[in-house]
C-alpha positions in Angstrom: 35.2 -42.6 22.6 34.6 -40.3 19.7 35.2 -43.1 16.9 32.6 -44.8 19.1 30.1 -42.3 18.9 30.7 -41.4 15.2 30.2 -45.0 14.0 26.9 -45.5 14.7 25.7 -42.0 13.2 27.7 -43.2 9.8 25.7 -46.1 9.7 22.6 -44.4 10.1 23.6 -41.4 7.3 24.3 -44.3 5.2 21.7 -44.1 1.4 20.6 -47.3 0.5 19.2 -48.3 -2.4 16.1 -49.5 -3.0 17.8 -52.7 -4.7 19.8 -52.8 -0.9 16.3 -52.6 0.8 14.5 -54.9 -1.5 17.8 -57.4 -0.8 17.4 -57.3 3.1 13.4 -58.0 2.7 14.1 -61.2 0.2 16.7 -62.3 3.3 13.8 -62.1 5.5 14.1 -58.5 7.3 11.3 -56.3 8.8 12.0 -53.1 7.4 10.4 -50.3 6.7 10.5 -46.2 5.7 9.5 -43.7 8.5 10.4 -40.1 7.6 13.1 -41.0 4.9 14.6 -43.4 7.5 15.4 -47.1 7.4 14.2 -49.2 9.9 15.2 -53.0 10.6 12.6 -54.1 12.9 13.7 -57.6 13.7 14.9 -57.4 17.1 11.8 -55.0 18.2 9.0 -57.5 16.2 7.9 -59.7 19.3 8.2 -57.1 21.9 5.7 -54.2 19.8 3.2 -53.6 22.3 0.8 -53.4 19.3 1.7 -57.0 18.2 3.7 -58.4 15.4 1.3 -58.4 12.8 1.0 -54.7 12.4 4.7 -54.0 11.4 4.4 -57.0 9.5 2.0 -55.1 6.7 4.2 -51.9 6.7 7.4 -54.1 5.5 8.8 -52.6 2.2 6.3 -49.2 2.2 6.8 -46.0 3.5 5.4 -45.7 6.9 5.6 -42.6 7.8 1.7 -41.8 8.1 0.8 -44.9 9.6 3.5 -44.5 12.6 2.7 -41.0 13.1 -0.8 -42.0 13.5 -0.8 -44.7 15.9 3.0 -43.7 18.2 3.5 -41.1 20.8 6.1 -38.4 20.2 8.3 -40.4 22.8 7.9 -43.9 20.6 8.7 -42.4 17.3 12.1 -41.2 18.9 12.6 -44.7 20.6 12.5 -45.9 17.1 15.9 -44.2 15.7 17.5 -46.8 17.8 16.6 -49.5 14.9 17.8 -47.0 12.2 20.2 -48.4 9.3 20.2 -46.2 6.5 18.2 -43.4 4.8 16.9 -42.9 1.5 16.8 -40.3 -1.0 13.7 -39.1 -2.7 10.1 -40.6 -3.1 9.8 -43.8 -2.1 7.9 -46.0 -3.9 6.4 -49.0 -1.6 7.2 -52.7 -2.1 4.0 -55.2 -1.7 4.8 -56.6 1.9 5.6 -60.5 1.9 2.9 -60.9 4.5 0.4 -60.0 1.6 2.0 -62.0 -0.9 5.0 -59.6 -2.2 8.0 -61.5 -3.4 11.7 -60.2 -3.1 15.2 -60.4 -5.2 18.2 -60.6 -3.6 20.6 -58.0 -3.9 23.3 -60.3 -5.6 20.5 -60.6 -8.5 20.2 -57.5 -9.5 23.6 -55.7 -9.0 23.6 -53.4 -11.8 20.5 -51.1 -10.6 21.6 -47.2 -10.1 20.0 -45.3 -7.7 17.8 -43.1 -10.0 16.7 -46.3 -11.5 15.9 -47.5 -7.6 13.9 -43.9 -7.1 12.7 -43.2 -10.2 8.8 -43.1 -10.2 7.8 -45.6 -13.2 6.6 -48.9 -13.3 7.4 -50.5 -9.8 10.4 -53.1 -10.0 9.0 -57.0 -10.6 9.3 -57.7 -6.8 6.9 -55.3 -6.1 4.2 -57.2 -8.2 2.0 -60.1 -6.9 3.7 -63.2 -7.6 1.8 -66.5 -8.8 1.5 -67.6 -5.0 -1.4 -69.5 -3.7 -0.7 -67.4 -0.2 -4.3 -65.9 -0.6 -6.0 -68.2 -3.6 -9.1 -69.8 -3.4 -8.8 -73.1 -1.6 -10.6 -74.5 -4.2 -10.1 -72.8 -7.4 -7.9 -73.5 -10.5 -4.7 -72.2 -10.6 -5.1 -70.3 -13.7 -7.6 -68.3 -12.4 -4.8 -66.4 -10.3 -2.3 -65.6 -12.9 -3.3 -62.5 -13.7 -1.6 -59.7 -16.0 -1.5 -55.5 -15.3 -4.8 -54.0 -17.0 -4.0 -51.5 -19.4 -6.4 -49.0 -17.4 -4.1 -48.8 -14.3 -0.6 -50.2 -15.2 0.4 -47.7 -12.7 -0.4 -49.4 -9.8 0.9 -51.8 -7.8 -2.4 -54.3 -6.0 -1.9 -55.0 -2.2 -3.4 -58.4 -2.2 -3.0 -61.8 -4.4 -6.6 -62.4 -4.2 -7.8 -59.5 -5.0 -8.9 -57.8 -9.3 -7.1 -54.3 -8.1 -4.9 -53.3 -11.2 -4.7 -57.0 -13.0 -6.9 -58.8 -15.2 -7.2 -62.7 -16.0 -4.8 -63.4 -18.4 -5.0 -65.6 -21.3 -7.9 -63.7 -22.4 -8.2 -65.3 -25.8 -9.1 -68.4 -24.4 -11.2 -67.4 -21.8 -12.8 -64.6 -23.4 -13.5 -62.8 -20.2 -13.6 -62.5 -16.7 -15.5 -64.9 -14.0 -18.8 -63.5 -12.9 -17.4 -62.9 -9.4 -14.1 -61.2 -10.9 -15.8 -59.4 -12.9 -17.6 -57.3 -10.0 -14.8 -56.8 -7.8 -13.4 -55.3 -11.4 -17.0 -52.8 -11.2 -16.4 -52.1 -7.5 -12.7 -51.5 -8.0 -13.6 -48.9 -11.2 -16.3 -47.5 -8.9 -13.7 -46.6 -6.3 -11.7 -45.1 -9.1 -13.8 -42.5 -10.6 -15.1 -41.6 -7.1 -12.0 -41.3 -5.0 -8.5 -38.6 -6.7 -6.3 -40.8 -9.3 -3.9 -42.6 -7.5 -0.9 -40.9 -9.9 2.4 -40.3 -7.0 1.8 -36.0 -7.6 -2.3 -36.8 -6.2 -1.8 -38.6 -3.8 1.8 -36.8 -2.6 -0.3 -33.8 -2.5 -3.1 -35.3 -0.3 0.0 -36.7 2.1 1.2 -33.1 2.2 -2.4 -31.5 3.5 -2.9 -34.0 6.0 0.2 -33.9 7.5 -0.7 -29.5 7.4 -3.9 -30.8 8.8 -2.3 -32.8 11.7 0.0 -29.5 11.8 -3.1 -27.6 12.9 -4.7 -30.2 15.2 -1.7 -30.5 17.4 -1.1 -26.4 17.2 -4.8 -26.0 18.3 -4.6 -28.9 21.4 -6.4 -31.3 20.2 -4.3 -34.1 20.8 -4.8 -32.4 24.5 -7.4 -34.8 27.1 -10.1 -32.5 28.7 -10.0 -34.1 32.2 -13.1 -32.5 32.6 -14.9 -34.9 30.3 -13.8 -38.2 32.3 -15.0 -36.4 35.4 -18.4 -36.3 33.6 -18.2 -39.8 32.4 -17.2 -41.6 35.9 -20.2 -39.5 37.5 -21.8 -41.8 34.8 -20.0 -44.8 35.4 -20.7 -44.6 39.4 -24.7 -44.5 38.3 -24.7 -46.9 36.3 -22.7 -49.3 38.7 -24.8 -48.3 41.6 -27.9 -48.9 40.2 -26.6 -52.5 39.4 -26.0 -53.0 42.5 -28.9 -51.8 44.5 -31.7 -54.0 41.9 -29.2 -56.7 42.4 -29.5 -56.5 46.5 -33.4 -55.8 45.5 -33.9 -58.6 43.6 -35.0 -57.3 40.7 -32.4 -59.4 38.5 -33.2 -58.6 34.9 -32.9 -54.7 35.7 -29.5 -55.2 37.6 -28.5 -57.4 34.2 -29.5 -54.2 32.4 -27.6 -52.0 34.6 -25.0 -53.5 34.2 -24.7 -54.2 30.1 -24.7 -50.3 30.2 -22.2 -50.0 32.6 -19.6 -52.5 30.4 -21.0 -50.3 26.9 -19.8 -47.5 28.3 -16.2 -48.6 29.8 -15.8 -49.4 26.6 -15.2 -46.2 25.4 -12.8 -45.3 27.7 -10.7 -48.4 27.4 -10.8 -47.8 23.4 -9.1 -44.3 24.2 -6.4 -45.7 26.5 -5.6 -48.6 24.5 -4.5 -45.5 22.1 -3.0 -43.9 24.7 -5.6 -40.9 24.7 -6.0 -40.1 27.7 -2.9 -39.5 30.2 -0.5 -40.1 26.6 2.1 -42.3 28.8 2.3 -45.7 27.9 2.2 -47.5 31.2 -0.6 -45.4 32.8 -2.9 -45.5 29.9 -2.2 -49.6 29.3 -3.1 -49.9 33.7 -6.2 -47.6 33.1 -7.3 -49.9 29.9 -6.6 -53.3 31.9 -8.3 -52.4 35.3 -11.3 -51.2 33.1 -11.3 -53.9 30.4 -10.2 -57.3 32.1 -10.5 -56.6 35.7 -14.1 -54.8 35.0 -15.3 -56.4 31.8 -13.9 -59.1 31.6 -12.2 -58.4 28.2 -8.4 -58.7 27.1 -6.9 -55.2 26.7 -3.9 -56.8 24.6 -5.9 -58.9 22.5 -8.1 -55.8 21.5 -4.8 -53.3 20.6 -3.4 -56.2 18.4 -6.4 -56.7 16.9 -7.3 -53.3 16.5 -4.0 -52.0 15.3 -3.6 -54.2 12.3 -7.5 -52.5 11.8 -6.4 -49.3 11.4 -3.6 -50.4 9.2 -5.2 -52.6 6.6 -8.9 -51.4 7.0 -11.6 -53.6 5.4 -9.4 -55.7 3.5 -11.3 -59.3 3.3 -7.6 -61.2 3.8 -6.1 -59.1 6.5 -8.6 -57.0 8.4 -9.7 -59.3 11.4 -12.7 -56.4 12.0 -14.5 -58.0 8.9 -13.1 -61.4 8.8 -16.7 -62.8 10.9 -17.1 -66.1 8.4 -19.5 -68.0 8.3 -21.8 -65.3 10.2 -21.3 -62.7 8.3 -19.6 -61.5 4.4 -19.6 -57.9 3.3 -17.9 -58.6 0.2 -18.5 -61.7 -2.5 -14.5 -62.1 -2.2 -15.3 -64.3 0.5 -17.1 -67.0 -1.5 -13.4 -67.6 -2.7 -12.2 -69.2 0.9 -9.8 -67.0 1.4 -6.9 -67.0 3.9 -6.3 -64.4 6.7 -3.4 -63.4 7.6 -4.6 -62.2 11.0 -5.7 -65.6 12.0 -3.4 -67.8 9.9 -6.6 -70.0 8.6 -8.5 -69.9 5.8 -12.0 -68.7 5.8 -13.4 -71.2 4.6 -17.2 -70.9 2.4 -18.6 -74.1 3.5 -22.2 -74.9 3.3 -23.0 -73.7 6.7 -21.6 -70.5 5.7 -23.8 -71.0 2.3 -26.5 -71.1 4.4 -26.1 -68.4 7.0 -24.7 -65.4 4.6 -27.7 -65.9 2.2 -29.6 -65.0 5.2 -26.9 -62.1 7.1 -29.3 -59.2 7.1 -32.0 -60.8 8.9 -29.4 -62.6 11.2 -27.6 -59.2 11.6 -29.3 -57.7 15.0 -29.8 -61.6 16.3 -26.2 -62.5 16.4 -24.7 -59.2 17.0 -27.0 -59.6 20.8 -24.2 -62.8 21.7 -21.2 -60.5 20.3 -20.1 -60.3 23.5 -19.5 -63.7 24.2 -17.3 -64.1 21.4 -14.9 -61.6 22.9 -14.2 -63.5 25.8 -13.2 -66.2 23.5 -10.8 -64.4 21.5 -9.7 -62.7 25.0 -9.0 -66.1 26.6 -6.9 -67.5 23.0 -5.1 -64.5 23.5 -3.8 -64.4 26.7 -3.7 -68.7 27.0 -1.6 -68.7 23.8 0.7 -65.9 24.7 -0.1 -64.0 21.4 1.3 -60.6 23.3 4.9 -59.7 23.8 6.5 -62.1 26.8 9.6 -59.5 26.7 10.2 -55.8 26.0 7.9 -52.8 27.9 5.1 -54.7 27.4 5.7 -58.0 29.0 3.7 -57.2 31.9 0.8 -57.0 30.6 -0.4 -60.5 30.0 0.0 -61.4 33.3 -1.5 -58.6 34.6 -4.6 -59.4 32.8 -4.5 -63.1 33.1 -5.1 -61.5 37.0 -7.5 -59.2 36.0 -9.0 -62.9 34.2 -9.0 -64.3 37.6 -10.6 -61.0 39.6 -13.4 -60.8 37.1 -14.8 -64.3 36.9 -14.8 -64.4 41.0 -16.5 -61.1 41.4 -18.9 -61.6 38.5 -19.1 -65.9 38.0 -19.1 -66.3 41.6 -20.1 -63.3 43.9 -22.8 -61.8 41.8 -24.3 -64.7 39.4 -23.8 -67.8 41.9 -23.7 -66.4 45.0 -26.1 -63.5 45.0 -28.8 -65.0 42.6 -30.8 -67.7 44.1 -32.5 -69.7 41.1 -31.3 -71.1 37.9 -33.8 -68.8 35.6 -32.8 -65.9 37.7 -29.2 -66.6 36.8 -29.8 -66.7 33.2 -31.9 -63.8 32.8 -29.2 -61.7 34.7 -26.5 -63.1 32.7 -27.8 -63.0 29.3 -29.6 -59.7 30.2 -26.3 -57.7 31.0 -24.9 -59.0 27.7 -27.1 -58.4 24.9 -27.4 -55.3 26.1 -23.8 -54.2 24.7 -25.4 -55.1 21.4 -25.4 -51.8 20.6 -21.3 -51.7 20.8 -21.3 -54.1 18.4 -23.6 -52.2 16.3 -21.5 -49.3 16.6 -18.0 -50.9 15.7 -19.6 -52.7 12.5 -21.8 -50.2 11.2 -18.3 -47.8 10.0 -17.0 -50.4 8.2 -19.5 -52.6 6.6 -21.2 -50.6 4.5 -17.6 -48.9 3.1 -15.6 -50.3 0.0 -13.7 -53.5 0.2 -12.1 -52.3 -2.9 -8.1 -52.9 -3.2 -6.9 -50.0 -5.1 -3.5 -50.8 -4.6 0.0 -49.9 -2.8 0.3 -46.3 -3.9 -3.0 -45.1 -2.6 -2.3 -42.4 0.4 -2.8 -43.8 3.7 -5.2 -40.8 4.1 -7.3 -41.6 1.4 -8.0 -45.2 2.4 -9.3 -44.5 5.5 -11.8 -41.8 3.9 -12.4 -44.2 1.3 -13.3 -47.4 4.0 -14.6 -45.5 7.0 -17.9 -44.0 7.6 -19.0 -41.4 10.6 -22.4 -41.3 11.9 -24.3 -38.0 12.6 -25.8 -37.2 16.0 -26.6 -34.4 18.0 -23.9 -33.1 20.0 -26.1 -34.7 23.3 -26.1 -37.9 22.0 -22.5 -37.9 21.6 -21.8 -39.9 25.1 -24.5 -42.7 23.9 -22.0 -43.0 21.1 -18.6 -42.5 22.8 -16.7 -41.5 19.3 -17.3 -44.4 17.7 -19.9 -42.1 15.7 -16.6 -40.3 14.6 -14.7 -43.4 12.9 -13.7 -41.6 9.7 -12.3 -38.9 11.7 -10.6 -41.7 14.1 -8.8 -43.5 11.6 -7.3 -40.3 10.6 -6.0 -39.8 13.9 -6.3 -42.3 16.6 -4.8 -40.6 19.3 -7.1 -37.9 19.6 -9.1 -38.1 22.5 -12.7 -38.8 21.8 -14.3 -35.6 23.7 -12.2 -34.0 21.0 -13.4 -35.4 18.1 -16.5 -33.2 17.2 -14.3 -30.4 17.4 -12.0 -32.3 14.8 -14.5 -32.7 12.2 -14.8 -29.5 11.0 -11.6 -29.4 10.0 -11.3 -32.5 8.4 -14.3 -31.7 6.6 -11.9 -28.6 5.5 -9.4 -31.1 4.1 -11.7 -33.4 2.3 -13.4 -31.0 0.4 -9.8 -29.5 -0.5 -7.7 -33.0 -1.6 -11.7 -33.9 -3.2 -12.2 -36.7 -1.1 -15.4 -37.6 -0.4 -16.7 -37.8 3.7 -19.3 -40.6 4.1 -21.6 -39.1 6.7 -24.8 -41.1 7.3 -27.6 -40.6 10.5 -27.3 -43.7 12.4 -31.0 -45.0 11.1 -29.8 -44.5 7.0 -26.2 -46.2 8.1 -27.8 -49.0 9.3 -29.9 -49.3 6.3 -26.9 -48.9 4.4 -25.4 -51.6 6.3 -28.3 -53.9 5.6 -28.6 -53.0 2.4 -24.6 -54.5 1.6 -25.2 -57.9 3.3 -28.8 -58.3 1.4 -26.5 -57.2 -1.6 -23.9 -59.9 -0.8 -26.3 -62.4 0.2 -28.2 -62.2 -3.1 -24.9 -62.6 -4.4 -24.1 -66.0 -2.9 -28.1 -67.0 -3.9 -26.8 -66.6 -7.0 -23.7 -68.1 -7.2 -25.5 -71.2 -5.0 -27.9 -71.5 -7.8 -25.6 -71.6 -11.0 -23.3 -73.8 -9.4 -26.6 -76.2 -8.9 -27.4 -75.4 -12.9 -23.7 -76.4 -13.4 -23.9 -79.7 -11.7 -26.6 -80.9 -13.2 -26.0 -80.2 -16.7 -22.3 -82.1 -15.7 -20.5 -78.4 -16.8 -17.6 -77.8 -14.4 -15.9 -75.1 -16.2 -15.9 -71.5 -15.0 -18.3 -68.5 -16.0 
């Protein structure tokens, strides 16, 4: 019985070396670093509550942060069941396959020694992008994407084939310089650069170090901690709101009982958002019940499509090929990267720039409000691909869940479809007023969730920066007075968010001081903008990117019809 107990803990004590590691990634592995630990993720990858996906972009990098972040105490213990090894030293990340990383097998390179594995030079050649069409233009010349490291940061490693970060065309002499479009996500990318700390390993190991202090602190002052007080508050709110829905509805007054209503769902919202990151009670299967009964059985929204959606969010935030938050082709581009058709890896499609997309990003800031005011009905669609396709874990401690809400599917389209629009409201205009009424009124939700992002830098600086500094760096907060924070529900405090998900949102003005503290320390900036100048700054990026495709439209025309085909 002893042997049997020691054998596991010698597997698990076991150093491996990054050539070992890099070897069971080119065989197809999920593993990753969490705390100086080696994980192999395989068996666990279709039953992750959060989806697949997520783990997926953290194969081959340290972890650690990102895990932290997003897993309860509880889960983070769970996951030294899936331990192989350790490591030794710093850990320098790999460029995940899912982005376009390629791997050697450990047969390949046998003679590596384990200060050459840790040593923190140049990264190995499988942690550069290879010359993979995974995220090229669909319509593009392949010499466009071989690309060579620029001279200005041959430190660092770039996160996404598609992307200028760290690499510049190569075969200069004969091009003589970079594309017009290549050449500004090169300016945005140098931007980033002298704006944000260098992205040397003792910078941003030293930022890593005072956020995890600052996370010290948060925890050590109760943070973390719901004020059951609040919700009390809020569902003296909720029970308004739904009563006044109902008693214009028995009145009559349809439009009014729409509007009702619309508020009711903008404000569940809120709480689902903290139970889907198990804010509130911090168990798994009472916050997931809380977050379906609100958001599929109420609203008519897929709890399981959101966390797998919003996960790979936090993880990758506003990257054009992997973020699904700003992958809204052909309504909307916030960078001029999308011209290029990329492919997500979210959605496993390529975005492709076709001439209705042409047509409607040249326009996006006028059509901004407009189409944000159907956003809603967009959810249900993804919500019903979600759960109809079985995207969510069918086994594991999730496996529940999808049919739960397929129930919760069924409850809400016979209390709303039938009871209240068919049943209770006599006339065909009446009908549609209520209907579209209650929707467009969670406009401002939509609002809310873009307005962080949109306006923040697309920029890919790479796999070394510090999980810390990319959220600062791609997240924006919104400044309110404290009484408007309920209008809001903490979505004003994304910055702060993305720094810590699990902190409950009644908690988060509290938080900011202090991470205000540890920006101005690690000299990070903190985008702060009043919610009238971040919507102009919002509007002011997709005029930006729509002058861009104006621009591009027009020289391609100049191009045609001078028979040139060559690119500029």
């Amino acid at each position: 019985m002893q042997r049997d107990r020691a054998g596991p803990m010698s597997r698990k004590d076991t150093v491996l070396t990054r050539s070992q590691i890099e070897g069971l990634i080119a065989d197809g592995r999920t593993v990753i670093i969490v705390d100086g630990k080696v994980l192999k993720l395989d068996a666990w990858l279709k039953f992750h509550p959060g989806g697949d996906k997520a783990i997926m972009h953290m194969v081959g990098r340290d972890a650690t942060d990102e895990v932290n972040a997003l897993h309860s105490a509880e889960a983070r213990e769970r996951m030294s069941g899936f331990q192989i090894g350790r490591i030794e030293g710093r850990w320098r990340n790999f460029l995940p396959p899912i982005q376009g990383g390629s791997f050697k097998t450990y047969e390949e390179d046998p003679e590596v020694t384990q200060d050459d594995d840790y040593s923190d030079g140049s990264s190995s050649e499988s942690a550069s992008p290879p010359a993979s069409p995974i995220f090229d233009a669909i319509e593009r010349s392949s010499n466009l994407r071989r690309r060579q490291r620029s001279k200005t940061l041959d430190l660092y490693e770039v996160s996404s084939i598609s992307s200028l970060s760290s690499v510049e065309l190569e075969g200069n002499e004969s091009m003589g310089k970079l594309s017009h479009m290549d050449a500004y996500t090169q300016q945005e990318i140098d931007l980033d650069l002298a704006k944000y700390p260098a992205l040397d390993p003792a910078t941003q190991d030293d930022i890593v170090r005072k956020y995890r202090l600052l996370y010290d602190k948060i925890q050590s002052e109760d943070l973390f901690q719901c004020r059951y007080t609040s919700y009390l508050i809020e569902t003296c709110r909720y029970t308004f709101l739904f009563g006044m829905f109902l008693t214009l509805l028995k009145c009559g007054w349809y439009g009014f009982s729409g509007l009702f209503l619309g508020m009711l769902w903008h404000q569940l919202v809120f709480t689902v958002h903290d139970a889907g990151h198990m804010g509130i009670t911090h168990k798994f299967t009472a916050d997931s019940v809380v977050g379906i009964i609100i958001a599929d059985f109420i609203g008519g929204l897929s709890l399981g499509w959101w966390k797998r959606n919003h996960n790979v969010h936090h993880i990758v935030t506003n990257s054009p090929e992997h973020d699904p938050d700003i992958e809204h082709m052909p309504f909307f581009a916030i960078s001029h990267r999308f011209f290029d058709s990329l492919r997500s890896t979210y959605y496993d499609r390529i975005m492709t720039y076709d001439p209705f997309a042409k047509f409607l990003v040249r326009y996006q800031h006028y059509l901004y409000y407009p189409i944000l005011l159907f956003g809603r009905f967009n959810l249900y669609r993804l919500s019903w691909e979600y759960l109809i396709l079985g995207q969510g874990p069918r086994k594991g401690p999730a496996w529940w869940h999808r049919w739960l809400e397929i129930t919760g599917q069924v409850f809400f389209w016979y209390w709303f479809g039938y009871l209240v629009v068919y049943k209770s409201i006599p006339t065909a205009s009446g009908r549609w007023a209520f209907v579209m009424i209650s929707h467009m009124v969670t406009a401002p939700l939509h609002v809310q969730i873009t307005l962080s992002h949109f306006a923040m830098s697309t920029a890919d600086l790479g796999i070394n920066e510090s999980f810390p500094q990319k959220m600062l760096r791609t997240t924006m907060d919104v400044d309110c007075p404290e009484w408007l924070d309920f209008f809001h529900g903490g979505l004003q405090f994304q910055a702060i968010h993305h720094l810590f998900p699990r902190i409950p949102r009644h908690n988060l003005r509290r938080t900011q001081k202090l991470v205000q503290e540890f920006c101005r320390e690690v000299e990070i900036p903190y985008a702060l903008y009043g919610f009238v100048d971040g919507n102009k700054e919002v509007i002011g990026r997709l005029a930006d990117v729509g002058r861009q495709a104006a621009i591009l439209a027009q020289c391609q025309r100049s191009l045609a019809e001078k028979g040139d085909y060559g690119y500029h």
